[in-house]
C-alpha positions as CSV (number, residue, x, y, z in Angstrom):
1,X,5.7,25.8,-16.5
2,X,9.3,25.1,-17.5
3,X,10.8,25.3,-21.1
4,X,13.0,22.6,-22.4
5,X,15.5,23.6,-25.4
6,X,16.3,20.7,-27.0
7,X,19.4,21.0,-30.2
8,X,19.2,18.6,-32.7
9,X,22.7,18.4,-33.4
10,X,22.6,15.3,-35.5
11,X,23.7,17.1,-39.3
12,X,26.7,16.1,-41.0
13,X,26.7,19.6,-43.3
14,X,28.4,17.4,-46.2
15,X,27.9,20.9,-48.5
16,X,30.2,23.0,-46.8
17,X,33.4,20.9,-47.0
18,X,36.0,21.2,-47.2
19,X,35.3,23.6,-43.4
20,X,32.5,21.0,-42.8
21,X,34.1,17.2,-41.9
22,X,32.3,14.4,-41.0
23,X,33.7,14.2,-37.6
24,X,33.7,17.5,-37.7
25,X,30.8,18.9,-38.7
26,X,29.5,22.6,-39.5
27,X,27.1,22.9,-35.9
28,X,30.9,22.4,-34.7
29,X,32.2,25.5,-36.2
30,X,32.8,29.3,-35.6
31,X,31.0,30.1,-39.2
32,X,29.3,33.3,-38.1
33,X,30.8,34.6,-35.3
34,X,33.4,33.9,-32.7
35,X,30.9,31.5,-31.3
36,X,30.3,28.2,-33.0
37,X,26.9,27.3,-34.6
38,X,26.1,24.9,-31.7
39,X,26.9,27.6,-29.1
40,X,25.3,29.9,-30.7
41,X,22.2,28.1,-30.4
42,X,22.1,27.8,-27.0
43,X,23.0,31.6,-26.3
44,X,20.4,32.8,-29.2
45,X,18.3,32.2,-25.7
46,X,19.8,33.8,-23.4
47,X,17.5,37.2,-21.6
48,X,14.6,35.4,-22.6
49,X,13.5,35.4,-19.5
50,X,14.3,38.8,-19.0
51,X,12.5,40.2,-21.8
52,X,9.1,38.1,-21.5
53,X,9.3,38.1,-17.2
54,X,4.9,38.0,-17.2
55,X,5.2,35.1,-19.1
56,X,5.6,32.6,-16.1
57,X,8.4,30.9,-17.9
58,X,11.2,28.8,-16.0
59,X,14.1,28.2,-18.4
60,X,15.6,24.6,-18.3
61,X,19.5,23.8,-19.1
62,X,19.2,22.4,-22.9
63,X,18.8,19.1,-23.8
64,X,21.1,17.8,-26.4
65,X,20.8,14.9,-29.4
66,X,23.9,13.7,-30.9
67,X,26.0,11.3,-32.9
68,X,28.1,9.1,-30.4
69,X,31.0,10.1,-31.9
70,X,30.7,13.9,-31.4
71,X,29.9,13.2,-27.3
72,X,33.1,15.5,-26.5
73,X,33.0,18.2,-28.9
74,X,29.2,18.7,-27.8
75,X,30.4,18.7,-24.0
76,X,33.8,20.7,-24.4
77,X,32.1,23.7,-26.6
78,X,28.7,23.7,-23.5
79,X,32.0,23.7,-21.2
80,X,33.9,26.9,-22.9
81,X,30.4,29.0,-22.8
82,X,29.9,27.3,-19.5
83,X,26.5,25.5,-20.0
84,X,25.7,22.3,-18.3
85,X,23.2,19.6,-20.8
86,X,20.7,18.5,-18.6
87,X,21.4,15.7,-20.7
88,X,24.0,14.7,-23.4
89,X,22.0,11.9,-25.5
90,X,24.3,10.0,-27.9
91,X,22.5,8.5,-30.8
92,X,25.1,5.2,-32.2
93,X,23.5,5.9,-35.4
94,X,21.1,8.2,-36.9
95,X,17.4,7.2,-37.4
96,X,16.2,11.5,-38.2
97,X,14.7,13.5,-35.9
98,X,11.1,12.1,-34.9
99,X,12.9,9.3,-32.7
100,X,15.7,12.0,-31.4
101,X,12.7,13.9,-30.1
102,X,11.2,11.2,-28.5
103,X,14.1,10.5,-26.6
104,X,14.1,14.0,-25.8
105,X,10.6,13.8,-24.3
106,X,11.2,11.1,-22.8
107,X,13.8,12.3,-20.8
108,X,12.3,15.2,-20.5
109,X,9.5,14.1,-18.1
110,X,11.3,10.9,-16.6
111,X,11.2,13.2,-13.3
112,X,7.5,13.5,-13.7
113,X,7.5,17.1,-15.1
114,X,6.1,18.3,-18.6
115,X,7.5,21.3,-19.9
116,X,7.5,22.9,-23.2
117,X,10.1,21.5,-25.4
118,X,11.6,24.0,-28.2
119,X,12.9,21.7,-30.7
120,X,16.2,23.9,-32.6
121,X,18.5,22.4,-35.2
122,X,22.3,23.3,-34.1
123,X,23.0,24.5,-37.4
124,X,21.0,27.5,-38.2
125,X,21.6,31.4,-37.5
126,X,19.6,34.1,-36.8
127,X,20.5,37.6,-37.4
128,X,17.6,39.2,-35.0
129,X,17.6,37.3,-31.7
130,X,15.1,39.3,-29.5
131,X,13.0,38.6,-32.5
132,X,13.5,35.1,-32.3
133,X,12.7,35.5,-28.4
134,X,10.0,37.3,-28.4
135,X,8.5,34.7,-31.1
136,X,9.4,31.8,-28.7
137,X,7.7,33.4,-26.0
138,X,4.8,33.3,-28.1
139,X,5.3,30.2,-28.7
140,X,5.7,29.3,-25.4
141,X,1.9,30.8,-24.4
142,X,0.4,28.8,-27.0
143,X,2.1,25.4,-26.7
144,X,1.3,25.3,-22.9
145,X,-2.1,25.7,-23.6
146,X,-2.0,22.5,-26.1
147,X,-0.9,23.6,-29.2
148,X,1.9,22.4,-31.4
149,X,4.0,25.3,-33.0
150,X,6.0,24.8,-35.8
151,X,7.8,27.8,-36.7
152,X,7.8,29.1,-41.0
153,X,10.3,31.7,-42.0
154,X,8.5,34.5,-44.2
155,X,10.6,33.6,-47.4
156,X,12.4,36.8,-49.2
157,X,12.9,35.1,-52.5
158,X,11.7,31.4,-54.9
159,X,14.3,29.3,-53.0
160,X,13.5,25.9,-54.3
161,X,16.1,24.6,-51.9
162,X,13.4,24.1,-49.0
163,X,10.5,22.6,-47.8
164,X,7.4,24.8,-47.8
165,X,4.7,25.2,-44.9
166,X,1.5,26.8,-46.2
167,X,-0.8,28.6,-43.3
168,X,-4.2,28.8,-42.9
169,X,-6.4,31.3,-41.7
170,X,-5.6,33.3,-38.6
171,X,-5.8,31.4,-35.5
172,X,-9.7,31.5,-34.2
173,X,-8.5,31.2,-30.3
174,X,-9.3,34.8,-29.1
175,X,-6.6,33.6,-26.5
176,X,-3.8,33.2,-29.5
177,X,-1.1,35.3,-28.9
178,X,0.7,37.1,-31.2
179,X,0.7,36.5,-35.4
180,X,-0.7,32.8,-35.5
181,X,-2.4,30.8,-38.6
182,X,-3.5,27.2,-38.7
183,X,-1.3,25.3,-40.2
184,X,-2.9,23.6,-43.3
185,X,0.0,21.5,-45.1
186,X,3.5,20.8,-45.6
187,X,4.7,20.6,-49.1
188,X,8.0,19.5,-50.6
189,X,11.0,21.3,-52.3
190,X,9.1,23.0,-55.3
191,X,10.7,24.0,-59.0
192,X,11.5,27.4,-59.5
193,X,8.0,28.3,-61.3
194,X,5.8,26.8,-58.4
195,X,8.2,28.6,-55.8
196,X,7.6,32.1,-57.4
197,X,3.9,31.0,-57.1
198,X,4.5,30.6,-53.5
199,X,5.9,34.0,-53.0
200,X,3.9,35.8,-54.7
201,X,1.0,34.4,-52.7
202,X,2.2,35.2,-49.3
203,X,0.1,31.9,-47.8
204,X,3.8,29.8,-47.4
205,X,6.6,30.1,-45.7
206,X,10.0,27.9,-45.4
207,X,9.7,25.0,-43.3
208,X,12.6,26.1,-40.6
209,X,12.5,22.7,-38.7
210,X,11.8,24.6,-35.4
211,X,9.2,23.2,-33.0
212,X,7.1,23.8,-29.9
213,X,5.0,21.4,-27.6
214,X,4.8,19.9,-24.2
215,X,6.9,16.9,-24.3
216,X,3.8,14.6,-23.5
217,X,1.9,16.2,-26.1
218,X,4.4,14.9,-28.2
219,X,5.0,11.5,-26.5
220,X,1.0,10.6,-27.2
221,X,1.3,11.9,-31.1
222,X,4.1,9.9,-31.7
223,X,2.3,7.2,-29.8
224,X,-0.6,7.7,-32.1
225,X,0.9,8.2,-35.4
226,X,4.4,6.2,-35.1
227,X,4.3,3.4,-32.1
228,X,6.7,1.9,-34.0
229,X,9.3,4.8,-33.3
230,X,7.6,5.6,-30.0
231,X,8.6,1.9,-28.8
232,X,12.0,1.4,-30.0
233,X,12.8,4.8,-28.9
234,X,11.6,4.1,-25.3
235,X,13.5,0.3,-25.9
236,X,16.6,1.8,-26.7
237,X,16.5,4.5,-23.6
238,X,15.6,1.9,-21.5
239,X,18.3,-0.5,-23.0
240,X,21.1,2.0,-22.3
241,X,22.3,3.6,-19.3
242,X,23.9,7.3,-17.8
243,X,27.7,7.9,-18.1
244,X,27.9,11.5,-16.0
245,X,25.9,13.5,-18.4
246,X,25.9,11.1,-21.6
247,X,22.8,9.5,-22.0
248,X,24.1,6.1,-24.2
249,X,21.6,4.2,-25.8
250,X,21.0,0.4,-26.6
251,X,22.9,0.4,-29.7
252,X,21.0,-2.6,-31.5
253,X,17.3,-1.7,-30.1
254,X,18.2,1.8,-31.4
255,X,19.3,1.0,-34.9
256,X,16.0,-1.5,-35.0
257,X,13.8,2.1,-34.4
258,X,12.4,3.4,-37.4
259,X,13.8,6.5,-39.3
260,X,11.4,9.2,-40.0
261,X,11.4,13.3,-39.5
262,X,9.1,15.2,-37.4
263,X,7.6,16.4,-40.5
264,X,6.5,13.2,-41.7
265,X,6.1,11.3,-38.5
266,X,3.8,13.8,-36.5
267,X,3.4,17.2,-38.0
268,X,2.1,16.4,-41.6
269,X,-0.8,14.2,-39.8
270,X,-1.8,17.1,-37.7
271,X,-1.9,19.7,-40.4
272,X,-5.1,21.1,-41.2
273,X,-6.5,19.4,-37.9
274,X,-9.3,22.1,-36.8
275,X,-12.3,19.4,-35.3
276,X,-13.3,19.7,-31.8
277,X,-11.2,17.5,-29.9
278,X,-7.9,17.2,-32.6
279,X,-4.8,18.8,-31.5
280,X,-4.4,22.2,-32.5
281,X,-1.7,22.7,-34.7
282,X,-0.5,26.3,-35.5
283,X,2.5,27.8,-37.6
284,X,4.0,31.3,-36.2
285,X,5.8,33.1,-39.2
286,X,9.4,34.4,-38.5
287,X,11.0,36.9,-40.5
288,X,14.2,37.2,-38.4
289,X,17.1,36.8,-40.3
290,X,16.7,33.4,-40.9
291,X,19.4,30.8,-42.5
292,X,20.5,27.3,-42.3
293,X,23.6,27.9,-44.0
294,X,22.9,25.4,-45.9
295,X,25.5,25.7,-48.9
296,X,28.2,27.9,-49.3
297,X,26.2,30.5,-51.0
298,X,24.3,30.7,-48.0
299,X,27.0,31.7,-46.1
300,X,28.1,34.7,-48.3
301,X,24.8,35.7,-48.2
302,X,24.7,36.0,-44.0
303,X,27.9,37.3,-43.7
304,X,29.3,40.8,-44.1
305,X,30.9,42.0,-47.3
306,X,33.0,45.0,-48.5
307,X,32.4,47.6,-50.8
308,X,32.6,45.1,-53.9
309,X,30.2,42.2,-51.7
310,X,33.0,39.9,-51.3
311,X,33.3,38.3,-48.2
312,X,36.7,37.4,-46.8
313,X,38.4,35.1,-43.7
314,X,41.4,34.6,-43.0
315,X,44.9,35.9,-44.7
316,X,42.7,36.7,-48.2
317,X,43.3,39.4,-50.8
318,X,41.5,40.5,-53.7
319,X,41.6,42.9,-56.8
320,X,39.5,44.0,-59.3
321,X,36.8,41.2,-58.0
322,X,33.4,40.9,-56.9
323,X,31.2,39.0,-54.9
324,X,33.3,35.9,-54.1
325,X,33.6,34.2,-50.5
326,X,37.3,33.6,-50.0
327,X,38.4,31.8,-46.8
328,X,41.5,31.1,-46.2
329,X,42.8,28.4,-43.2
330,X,46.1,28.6,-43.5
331,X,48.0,30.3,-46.1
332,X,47.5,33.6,-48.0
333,X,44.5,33.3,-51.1
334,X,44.7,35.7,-53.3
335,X,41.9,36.4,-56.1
336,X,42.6,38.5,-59.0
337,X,39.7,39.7,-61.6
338,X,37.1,36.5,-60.9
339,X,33.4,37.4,-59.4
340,X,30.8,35.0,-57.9
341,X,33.3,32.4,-56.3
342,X,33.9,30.5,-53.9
343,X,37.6,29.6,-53.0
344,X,37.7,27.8,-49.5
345,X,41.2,26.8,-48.4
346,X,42.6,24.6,-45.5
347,X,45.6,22.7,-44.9
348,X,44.3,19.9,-46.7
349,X,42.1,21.1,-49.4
350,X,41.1,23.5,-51.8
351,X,37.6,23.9,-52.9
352,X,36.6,26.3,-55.7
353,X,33.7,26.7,-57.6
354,X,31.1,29.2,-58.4
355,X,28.3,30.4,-56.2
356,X,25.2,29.3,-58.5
357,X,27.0,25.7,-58.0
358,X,27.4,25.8,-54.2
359,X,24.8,23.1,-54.4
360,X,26.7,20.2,-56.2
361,X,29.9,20.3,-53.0
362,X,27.7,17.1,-52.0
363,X,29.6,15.2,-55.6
364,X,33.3,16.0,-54.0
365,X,31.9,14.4,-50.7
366,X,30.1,11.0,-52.4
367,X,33.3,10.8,-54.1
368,X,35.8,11.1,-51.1
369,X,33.5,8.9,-49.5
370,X,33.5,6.6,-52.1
371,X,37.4,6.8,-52.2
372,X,37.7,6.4,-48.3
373,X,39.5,9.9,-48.1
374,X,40.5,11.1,-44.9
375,X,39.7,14.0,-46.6
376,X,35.9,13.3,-46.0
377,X,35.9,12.2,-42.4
378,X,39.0,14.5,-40.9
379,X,40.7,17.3,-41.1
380,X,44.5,17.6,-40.8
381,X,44.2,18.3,-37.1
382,X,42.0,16.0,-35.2
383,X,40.5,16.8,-32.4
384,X,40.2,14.3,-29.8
385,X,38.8,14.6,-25.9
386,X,41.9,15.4,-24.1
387,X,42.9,17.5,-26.9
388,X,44.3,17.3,-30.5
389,X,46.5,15.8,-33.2
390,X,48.1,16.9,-36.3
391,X,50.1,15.4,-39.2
392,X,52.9,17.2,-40.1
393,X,54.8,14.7,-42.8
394,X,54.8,11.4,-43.6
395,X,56.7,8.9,-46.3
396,X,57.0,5.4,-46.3
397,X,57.2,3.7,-43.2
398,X,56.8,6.8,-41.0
399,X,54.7,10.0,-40.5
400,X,55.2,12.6,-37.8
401,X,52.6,14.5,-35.4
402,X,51.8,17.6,-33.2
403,X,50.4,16.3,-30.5
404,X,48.7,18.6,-28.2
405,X,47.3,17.7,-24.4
406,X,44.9,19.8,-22.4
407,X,46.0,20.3,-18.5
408,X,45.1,17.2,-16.5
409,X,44.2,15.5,-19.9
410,X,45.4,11.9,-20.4
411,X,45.7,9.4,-23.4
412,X,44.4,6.0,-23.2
413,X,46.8,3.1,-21.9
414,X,47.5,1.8,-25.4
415,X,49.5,-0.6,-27.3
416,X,50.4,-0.4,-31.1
417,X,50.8,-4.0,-33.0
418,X,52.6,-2.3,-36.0
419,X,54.7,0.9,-34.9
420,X,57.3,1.8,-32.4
421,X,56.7,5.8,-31.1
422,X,59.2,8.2,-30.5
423,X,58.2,11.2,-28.2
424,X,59.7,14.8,-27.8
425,X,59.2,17.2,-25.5
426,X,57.8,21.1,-27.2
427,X,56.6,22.8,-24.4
428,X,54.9,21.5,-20.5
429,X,55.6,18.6,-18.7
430,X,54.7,14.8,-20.0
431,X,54.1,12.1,-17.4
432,X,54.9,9.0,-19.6
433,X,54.3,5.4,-18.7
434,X,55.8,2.7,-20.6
435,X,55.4,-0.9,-19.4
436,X,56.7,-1.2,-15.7
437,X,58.3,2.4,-15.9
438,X,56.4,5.8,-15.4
439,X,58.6,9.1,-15.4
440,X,58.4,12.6,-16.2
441,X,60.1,14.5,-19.2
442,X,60.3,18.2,-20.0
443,X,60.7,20.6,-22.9
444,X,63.0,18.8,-25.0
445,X,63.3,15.4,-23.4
446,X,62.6,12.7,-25.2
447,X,61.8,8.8,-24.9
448,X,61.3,5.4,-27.6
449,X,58.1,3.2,-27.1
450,X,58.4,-0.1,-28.7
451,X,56.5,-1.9,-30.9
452,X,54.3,-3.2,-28.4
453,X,54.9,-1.6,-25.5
454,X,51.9,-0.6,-23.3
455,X,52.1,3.1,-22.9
456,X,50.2,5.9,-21.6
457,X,50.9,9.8,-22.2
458,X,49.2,12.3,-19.5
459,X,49.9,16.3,-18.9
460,X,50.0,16.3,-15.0
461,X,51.0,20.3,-15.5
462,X,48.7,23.8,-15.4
463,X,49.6,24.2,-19.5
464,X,48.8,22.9,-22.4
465,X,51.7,19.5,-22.8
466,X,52.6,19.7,-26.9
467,X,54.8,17.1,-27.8
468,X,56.2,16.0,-31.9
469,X,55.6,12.0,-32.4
470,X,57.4,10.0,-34.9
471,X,55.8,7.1,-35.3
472,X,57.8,4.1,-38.0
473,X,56.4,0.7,-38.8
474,X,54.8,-1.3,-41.4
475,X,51.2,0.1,-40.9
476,X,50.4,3.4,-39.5
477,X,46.8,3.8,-39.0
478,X,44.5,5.1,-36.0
479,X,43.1,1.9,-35.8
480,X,46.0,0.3,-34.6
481,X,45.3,1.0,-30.7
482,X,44.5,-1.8,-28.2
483,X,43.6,0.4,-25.3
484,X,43.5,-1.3,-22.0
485,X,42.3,1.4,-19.5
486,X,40.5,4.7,-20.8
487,X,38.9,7.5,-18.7
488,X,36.9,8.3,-21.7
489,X,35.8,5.0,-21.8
490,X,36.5,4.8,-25.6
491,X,36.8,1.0,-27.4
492,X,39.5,0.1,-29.7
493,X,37.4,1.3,-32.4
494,X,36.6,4.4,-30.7
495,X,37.5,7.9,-31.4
């Protein structure tokens, strides 16, 4: 029997911005290691195989769940570790993660296989990997026998910032392989008085969101418990189509599907299950470095500190301080006699705030939001599929960009109702089309689009085409393209 990774990448990660953007978010980014969250997900697998070779276990290429808008950046960081998705699916909107694994599953087995999906949020770390395999493998023996795994992380303090899992007694199966308890409940995020109960029991763990079961195991429990979300799921599949490895949905009968977790939708029903005849539902405790870097104070927690336990990234410098996270983006950040901060800088932002208030990032967020910041949805460079943007200025009636172009990368054919475009040259070759005329230009050449003008902008060179646009009109913003031809196929409205 096969096993089927399949990364929830679906989080938005709203409590570490300013790094964390919501077209941008933290599975996206390098927070770590040199690898970003997302990759690291799919290489905390790798030797599995290897390690566990009795274990019968064929390894799949992962299976990927998305927001539409992130398609590229999912594809582009698989590309640069050199993964291929069995199958990119691209959610229009998010309805949580029960539905997401349902479309999982159902893709899953539409060649008439079943194999063992491991369900893995994109956004998590873990500090001892052959730990983590060697639990999966586990896993693995168990959930191909019937079982449903969840996966509870052996908790090393009252953190009353997760859900709980409380285990049962140890599994009865003489055939159970390694440590495995029934699982008996789920319970909520407790207070800090029935979390230190918790501990000090030893009977609950934190609820990592990790998963194990055949994909048509799940496909009948969401059947049975949710055929509301079972339906629309399979309506919105069925609905959509392939584009190369996206999997696009139907984007109404997908937002008609039902929101609920895993948790709620499935798991919580099953705990406790031990009749004859009811799905066997077991928890494996992990106690593997565990963390979803959930707020910055998680992170300075994970990653390595000097002498005086602060962490620092970047061009940062500190005296006579302890225990602050200081990341810096793009200019020096110096801290001078302050402990327990947080000081995260980028070219557009400055967050500071204390550790034991990592927590309340989410009010700078609802208020940006609120606001309709760029600052909430972008950062100063934007990435885009055939590479990137930057703003540089702006004033009245003008702003200026760094436009960068991968090789053999090409913007949409475009036209702009409210700004004329001029073009220059940094380094590469540009093969420019505007109206009737298409041409060439090198390092500092230069050409005008008018207001109006259909145009197109394409790198037909072996290095990276960077180019400085200043744009002047009446009204500068991104959503003033008309795109005519796109190998992206992006819409007007489309990023």
């Amino acid at each position: 029997m096969s096993l089927q990774p399949v990364i929830l990448s679906g989080g938005s990660g709203t409590r570490l911005w300013p790094l964390s953007r919501e077209a941008y978010p933290k599975q996206f980014l390098p927070l770590t290691s040199t690898y970003t969250m997302l990759q690291e997900t799919v290489r905390r697998l790798d030797g599995l195989e290897a390690e566990h070779p009795h274990d019968g276990m064929g390894m799949l290429d992962p299976i990927v769940v998305c927001n539409d808008a992130h398609r590229f950046l999912v594809a582009e960081q698989m590309r640069l570790i050199g993964r291929h998705p069995a199958a990119i699916i691209l959610e229009p909107k998010g309805r949580n993660t029960a539905p997401a694994l349902t479309l999982a599953a159902l893709a899953a087995t539409r060649d008439g296989k079943d194999p063992v999906l491991l369900v893995m949020p994109a956004d998590h770390t873990i500090a001892n990997e052959p730990g983590f395999r060697a639990a999966v493998a586990d896993g693995f023996n168990l959930a191909r026998k019937g079982a449903v795994i969840t996966f509870g992380i052996v908790p090393s303090a009252p953190e009353t910032g997760y859900g709980y899992i409380r285990q049962g007694a140890a599994c009865p199966d003489p055939q159970c392989v390694g440590a495995a308890y029934l699982l008996d409940g789920f319970v909520e995020k407790p207070d800090a008085q029935t979390a230190q109960g918790y501990l000090e029991s030893g009977d609950y763990l934190w609820n990592s969101g990790i998963f194990m079961m055949t994909a048509s195991l799940w496909l009948s429990l969401i059947e049975r418990f949710r055929p509301d979300i079972a339906e629309g799921s399979a309506h919105a599949l069925g609905e959509g189509s392939d584009d190369g490895e996206f999997v696009r949905l139907g984007a109404a009968a997908f937002a008609a599907c039902p929101s609920d977790s895993i948790d709620y939708a499935v798991m919580e029903r099953i705990a406790g299950a031990q009749a004859e005849g009811e799905t066997q539902a077991l928890v494996l405790p992990l106690n593997v470095g565990w963390s979803d870097v959930g707020a910055w104070s998680a992170l300075w927690e994970v990653r390595e500190q000097d002498s005086a336990g602060n962490v620092l990234d970047g061009d940062a410098f500190v005296h006579d301080a302890h225990n602050n996270l200081l990341m810096a983006k793009s200019r020096m950040l110096a801290a001078v006699g302050v402990d327990d901060l947080i000081v995260v800088e980028t070219p557009d932002a400055v967050l500071v705030t204390r550790k034991d208030r990592a927590q309340d990032v989410k009010a700078v967020t609802q208020f940006l939001q609120r606001e309709q910041r760029m600052e909430h949805r972008h950062h100063q460079k934007v990435h885009r599929p055939w590479g990137d943007f930057e703003g540089i200025g702006q004033g009245p009636r003008y702003q200026v960009k760094r436009l960068t172009v991968k090789p053999g990368e090409s913007l949409s054919l475009q036209m702009h109702h409210h700004r004329a475009e001029h073009w220059v040259v940094v380094t590469g070759t540009a093969r420019v089309t505007c109206d009737d005329k298409a041409f060439l230009l090198t390092e500092n050449q230069s050409t005008y689009i008018p207001l109006g003008s259909k145009h197109r902008l394409e790198n037909p060179g072996s290095i990276t085409l960077e180019i400085i646009e200043v744009q002047s009109g009446g009204y500068l913003g991104e959503d003033d393209i008309v795109r005519f031809e796109d190998v992206y196929r992006r819409g007007s409205k489309d990023s």
